[in-house]
Every structure is written in structure tokens, then in C-alpha cells.
N, C-alpha and C positions, 0 to 999 in steps of 0.2 A: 504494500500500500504506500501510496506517496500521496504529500503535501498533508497540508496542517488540516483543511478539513475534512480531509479522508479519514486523517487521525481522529476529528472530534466526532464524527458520525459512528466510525466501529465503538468507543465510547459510549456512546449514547445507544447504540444498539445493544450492546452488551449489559449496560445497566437495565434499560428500563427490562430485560429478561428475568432480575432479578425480583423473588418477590419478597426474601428476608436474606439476611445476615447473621447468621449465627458466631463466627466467630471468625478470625484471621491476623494476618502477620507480615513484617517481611523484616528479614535479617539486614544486619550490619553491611555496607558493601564491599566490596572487593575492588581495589584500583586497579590499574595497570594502563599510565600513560593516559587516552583520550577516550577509555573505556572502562567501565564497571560493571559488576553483577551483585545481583539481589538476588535471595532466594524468597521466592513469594508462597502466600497460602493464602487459603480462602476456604472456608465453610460456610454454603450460602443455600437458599431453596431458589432453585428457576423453575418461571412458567413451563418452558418447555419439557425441562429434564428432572425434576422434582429435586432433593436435597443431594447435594455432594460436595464434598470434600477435595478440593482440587490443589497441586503444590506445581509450581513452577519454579526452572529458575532465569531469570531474566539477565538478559546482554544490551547494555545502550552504548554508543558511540556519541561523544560529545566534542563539537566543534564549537567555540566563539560563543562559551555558557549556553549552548542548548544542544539539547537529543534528538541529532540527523540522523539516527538507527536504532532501530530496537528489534531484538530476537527473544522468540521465548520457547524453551525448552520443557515439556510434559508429555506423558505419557497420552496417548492416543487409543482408548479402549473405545 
């Protein structure tokens, strides 16, 4: 996906799927140069897919104080 409101649409799609929040997280990050990771968590209920438990871990690329890339890393069942 590219540009900023490509970005804020998938956002906005992804939330309003949510219907609660149960609980979540994301860890300390990790440097290296013009790039960091987080490991993310979410415990949430979706319209579509009912309550789950989902952990990623997340990759941003940061140029000139903002995130020109992001990759995320989960399992795909």
C-alpha cells in the first residue's frame, strides 16, 4: 500500500471491524540505524471473525522523522 491515505483508510477499515478490546500490548523497540521493530499484541472481538488473540511483530523504516515503510510479521491460519 502506498501514500498516507491509503494508510489512513486500511486504519479505518481495520478498526471500525473491531467490536471490543479486550486487552493488548507492544514491547520496547528495537533500533538499528533508520529502522525499528515492535512486537505487537492485541486481544480484541471482530464483526467478522469473533474474539482472537493476535501477536505480530512489526518493521518501520524511518526517513526525515516519519515511517516510509512498515512490514508486519504473523502467522496466517
Amino acid at each position: 500500500m502506498s501514500g498516507l491515505a491509503a494508510i489512513r483508510e486500511k486504519g479505518r477499515r481495520w478498526a471500525g471491524n473491531i467490536v471490543e478490546i479486550h486487552g493488548g500490548g507492544v514491547s520496547d523497540p528495537v533500533v538499528a540505524g533508520e529502522w525499528f521493530s515492535v512486537a505487537m499484541g492485541i486481544d480484541a472481538t471482530f464483526k467478522e471473525r469473533g474474539r482472537m488473540p493476535m501477536k505480530k511483530i512489526c518493521v518501520f523504516r524511518v526517513r526525515n522523522g516519519k515511517i516510509v515503510h512498515e512490514q508486519f510479521f504473523y502467522p496466517v491460519a
